[in-house]
C-alpha positions in Angstrom: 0.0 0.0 0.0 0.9 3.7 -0.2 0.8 6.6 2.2 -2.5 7.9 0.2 -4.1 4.1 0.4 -3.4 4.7 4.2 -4.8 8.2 4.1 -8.0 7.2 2.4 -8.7 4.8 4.8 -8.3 7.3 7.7 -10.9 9.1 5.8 -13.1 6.4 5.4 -13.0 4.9 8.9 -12.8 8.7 10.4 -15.9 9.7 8.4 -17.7 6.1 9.8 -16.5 7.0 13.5 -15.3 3.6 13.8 -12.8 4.3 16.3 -10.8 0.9 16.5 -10.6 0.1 12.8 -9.5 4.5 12.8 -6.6 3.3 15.5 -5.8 0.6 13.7 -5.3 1.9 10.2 -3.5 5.1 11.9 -0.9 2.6 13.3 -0.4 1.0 9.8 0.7 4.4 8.7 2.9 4.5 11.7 4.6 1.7 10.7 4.8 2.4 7.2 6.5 5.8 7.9 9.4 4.1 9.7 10.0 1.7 7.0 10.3 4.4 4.5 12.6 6.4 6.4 10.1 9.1 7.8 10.6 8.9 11.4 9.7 12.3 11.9 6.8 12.1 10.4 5.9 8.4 12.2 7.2 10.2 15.7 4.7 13.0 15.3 1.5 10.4 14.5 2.5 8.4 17.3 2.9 11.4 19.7 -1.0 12.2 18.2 -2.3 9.0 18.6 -0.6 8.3 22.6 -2.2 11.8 23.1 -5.6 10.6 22.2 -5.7 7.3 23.5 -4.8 8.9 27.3 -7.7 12.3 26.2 -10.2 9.1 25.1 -9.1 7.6 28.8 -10.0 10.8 30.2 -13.2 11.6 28.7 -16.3 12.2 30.8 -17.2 13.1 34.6 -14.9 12.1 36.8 -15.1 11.2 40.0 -13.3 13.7 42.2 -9.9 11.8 44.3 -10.5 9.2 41.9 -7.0 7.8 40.3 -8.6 9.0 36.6 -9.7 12.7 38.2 -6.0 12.5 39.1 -4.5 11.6 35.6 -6.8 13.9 34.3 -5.4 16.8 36.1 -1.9 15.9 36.1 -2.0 15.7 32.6 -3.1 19.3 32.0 -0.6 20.7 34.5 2.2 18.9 32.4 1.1 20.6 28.9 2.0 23.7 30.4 5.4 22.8 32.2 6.1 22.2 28.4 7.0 24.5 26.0 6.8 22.8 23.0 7.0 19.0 21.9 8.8 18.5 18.4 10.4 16.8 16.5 13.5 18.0 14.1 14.5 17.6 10.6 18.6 19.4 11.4 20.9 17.0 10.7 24.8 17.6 10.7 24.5 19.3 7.6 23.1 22.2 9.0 25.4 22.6 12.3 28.3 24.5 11.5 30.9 24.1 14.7 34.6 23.8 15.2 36.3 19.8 14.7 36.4 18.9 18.5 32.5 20.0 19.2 31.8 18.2 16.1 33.6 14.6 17.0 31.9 14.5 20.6 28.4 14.8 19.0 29.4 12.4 16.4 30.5 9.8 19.1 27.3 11.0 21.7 25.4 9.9 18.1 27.3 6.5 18.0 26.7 5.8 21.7 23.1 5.9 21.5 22.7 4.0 17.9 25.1 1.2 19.7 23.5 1.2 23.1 22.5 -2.3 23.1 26.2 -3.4 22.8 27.2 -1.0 24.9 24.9 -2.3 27.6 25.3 -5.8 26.9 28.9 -4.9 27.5 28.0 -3.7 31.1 28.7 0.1 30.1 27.2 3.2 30.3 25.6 5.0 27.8 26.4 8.9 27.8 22.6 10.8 28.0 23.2 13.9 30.1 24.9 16.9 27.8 25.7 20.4 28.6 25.9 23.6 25.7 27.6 26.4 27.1 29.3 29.4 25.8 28.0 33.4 24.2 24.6 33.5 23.2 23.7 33.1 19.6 26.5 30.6 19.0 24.6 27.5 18.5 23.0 25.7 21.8 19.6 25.6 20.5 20.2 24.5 17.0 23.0 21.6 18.6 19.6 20.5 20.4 17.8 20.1 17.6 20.6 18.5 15.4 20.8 15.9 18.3 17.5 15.4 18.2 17.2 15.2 14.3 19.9 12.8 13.9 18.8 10.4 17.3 15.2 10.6 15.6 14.0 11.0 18.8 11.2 13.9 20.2 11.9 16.5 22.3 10.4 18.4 25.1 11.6 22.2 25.2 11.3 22.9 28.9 8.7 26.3 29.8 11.5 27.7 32.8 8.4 30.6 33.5 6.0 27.5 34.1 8.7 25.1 35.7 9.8 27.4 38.4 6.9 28.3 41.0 7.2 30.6 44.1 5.6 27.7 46.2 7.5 25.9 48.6 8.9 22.7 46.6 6.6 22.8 43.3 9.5 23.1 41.6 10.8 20.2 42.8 7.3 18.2 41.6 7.2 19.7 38.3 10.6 19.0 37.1 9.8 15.3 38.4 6.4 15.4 36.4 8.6 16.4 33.2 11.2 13.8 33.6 8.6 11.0 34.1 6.9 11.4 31.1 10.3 11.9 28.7 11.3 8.7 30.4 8.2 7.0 29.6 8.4 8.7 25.7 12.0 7.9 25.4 12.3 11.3 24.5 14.6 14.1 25.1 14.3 17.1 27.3 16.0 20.3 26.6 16.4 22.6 29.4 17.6 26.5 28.2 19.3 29.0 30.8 19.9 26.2 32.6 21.9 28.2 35.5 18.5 29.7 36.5 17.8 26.2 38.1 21.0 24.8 38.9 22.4 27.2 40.8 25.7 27.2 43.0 24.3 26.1 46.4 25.3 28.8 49.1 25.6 26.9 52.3 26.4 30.7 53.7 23.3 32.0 53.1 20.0 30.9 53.4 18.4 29.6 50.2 16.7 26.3 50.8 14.3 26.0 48.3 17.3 27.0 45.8 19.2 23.9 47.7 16.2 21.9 47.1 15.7 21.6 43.5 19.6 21.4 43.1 19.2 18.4 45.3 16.3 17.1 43.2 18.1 17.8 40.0 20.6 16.1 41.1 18.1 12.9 41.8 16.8 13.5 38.6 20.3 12.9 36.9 20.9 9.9 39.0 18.1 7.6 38.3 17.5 8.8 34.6 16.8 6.0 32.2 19.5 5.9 29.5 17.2 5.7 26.9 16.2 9.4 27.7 18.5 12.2 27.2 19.1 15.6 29.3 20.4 18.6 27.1 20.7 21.8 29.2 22.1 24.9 27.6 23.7 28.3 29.7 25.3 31.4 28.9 27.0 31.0 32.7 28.6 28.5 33.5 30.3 30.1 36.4 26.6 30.1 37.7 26.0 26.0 37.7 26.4 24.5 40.6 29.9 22.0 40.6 27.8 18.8 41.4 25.4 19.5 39.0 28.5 20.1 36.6 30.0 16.9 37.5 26.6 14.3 36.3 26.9 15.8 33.0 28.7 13.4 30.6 29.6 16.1 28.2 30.2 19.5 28.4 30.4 20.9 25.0 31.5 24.9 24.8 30.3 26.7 21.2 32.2 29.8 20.9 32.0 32.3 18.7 32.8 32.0 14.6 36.2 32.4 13.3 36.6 33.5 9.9 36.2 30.0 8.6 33.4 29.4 10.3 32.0 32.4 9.0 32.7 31.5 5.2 30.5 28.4 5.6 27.6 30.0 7.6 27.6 32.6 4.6 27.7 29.8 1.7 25.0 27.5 3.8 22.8 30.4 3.8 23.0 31.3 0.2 23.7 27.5 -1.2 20.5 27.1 -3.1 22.6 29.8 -5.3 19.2 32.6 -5.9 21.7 35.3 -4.2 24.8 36.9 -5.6 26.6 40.0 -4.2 26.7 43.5 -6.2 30.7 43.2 -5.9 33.2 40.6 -6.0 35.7 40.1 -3.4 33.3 41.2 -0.5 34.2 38.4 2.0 37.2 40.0 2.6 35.4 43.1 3.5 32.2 41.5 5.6 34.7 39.1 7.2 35.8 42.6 9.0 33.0 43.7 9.7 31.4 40.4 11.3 34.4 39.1 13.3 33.6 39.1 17.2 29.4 38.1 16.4 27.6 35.1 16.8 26.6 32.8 14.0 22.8 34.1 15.2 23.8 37.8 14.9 25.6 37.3 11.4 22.9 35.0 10.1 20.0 37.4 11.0 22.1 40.1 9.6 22.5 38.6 6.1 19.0 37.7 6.1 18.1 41.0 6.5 20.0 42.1 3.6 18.5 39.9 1.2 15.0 41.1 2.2 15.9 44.3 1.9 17.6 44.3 -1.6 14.7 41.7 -2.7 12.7 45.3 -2.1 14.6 47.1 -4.4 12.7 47.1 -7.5 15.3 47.0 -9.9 16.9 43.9 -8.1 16.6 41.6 -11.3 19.3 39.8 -13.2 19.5 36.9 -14.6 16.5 35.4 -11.9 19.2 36.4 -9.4 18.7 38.4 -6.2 21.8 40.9 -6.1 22.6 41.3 -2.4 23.8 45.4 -1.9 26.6 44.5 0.7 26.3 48.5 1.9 22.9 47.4 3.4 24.6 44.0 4.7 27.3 46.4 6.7 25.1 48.8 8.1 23.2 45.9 9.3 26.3 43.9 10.7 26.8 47.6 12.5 23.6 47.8 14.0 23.8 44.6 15.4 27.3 45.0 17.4 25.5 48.3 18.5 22.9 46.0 19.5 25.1 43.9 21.9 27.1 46.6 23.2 23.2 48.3 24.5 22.4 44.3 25.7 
């Protein structure tokens, strides 16, 4: 059969509201995905369909203290400790990063894909990484190349939901999110990371600080290997060192150098639809961007191509003519930027 054979009878049993003959043909779809190579895509059905099932489980008046009025509730306070749940098509292709941060993801790749050896072998299987280093340098997208290349989903943590004034719901709602990656094998990315795992001050008095260290740290401990921790911080200097220490990998993305640079710029423009209004002008932007992040230099060449795609005249050849006086003034504007931040 073919994915539109499977589709039509989604239709067909969905239109019938047969339910069980629906489930069923949805799960031959699942399956069919994964042996074509579209894990994504068989990732995000399954997601739908667990999601349904446990909505379907939850349906109707409940009985208030019963285990289901429970479930019910817990599962609508997790939604919202949970930014977004996705799944990612970046691969390696689209990371650009210096050798060494390169070969540990490569090998962090290679662990998980051989973890049935690995554990057969008696050894551990590295699940716990930490990003750190100038904002706009990569920690997000690393995440989602992970992600991408592991096939795996991934829970983007909501800090402003996850962190309550109340004495030890923090605590409870990180243990809520870990539970239910563990039971989706999934991954959970943590940003600004330091805001939770803070040094502990045993000089001053901040227990509740000291508390969801401690149950970070209990969270580390006892996390399934399947499941993967990816925190990202801009400081470091603000983690707490036994926090630091249960990470297996602590991978710093620094700022481009002018290599680096060169590649962002020809990833950016490979589908070929730009050209520059003069030629030898990396020699010039190369100047003017050292010292930004990939983010910064990105959004700034972006903006140039928008902007000269405006210019009316901006036609030759079905090529977009990028003005690189625009793409300067921009590159200026955002060092100006950081300098204000």
């Amino acid at each position: 059969m073919t994915q539109i054979n499977y589709i039509k009878e989604l239709v067909k049993y969905g239109l019938e509201n047969d339910q069980e003959k629906f489930k069923s043909a949805l799960n031959e779809l699942i399956e069919y995905a994964k042996q074509t190579k579209k894990t994504n895509y068989a990732l995000q059905l399954q997601s739908i369909l667990k999601d349904a099932i446990r909505n379907e489980q939850n349906r109707g008046p409940k009985l208030v203290g019963s285990p289901s009025y429970f479930t019910r509730i817990e599962d609508r306070e997790l939604n919202e400790l949970i930014l977004e749940k996705i799944t990612s098509e970046y691969k390696f292709k689209n990371l650009i990063a210096g050798k060494d941060v390169l070969e540990q993801l490569e090998y962090f790749i290679k662990e998980h894909k051989s973890k049935d050896m690995l554990n057969n072998l008696r050894l551990s299987v590295s699940n716990k990484i930490l990003f750190y280093g100038p904002s706009g340098c990569g920690k997000t997208l690393a995440s989602y190349v992970l992600a991408g290349e592991l096939e795996k989903m991934m829970y983007v943590i909501n800090l402003g939901a996850i962190v309550s004034s109340k004495l030890g719901e923090t605590s409870k709602n990180l243990a809520k999110v870990f539970r239910q990656a563990t039971v989706e094998d999934s991954i959970i990315f943590i940003d600004e990371f330091d805001s939770l795992g803070k040094i502990r001050d045993y000089d001053q008095d901040h227990g509740e600080m000291k508390r969801i260290v401690n149950t970070i740290l209990q969270l580390f401990d006892y996390l399934h290997q399947n499941s993967i921790i990816i925190a990202a911080t801009n400081q470091i200097e603000m983690i707490d060192n036994a926090l630091l220490r249960r990470f297996d990998l602590k991978i710093k993305l620094d700022l481009p150098n002018q290599k680096q640079i060169k590649e962002l710029i020809s990833l950016i423009l490979m589908n070929g639809q730009f050209t520059f209004d003069r030629k030898n002008v990396l020699s010039t932007i190369l100047k003017e961007a050292k010292g930004l992040s990939y983010y910064s230099i990105q959004k700034s060449l972006i903006g140039a191509i928008k902007r000269s795609i405006f210019d009316t005249n901006n036609n030759e050849n079905n090529s977009i003519i990028i003005k690189t006086s625009i793409w300067k003034e921009l590159l200026k504007l955002e060092r100006e930027q950081i300098k204000l931040s």
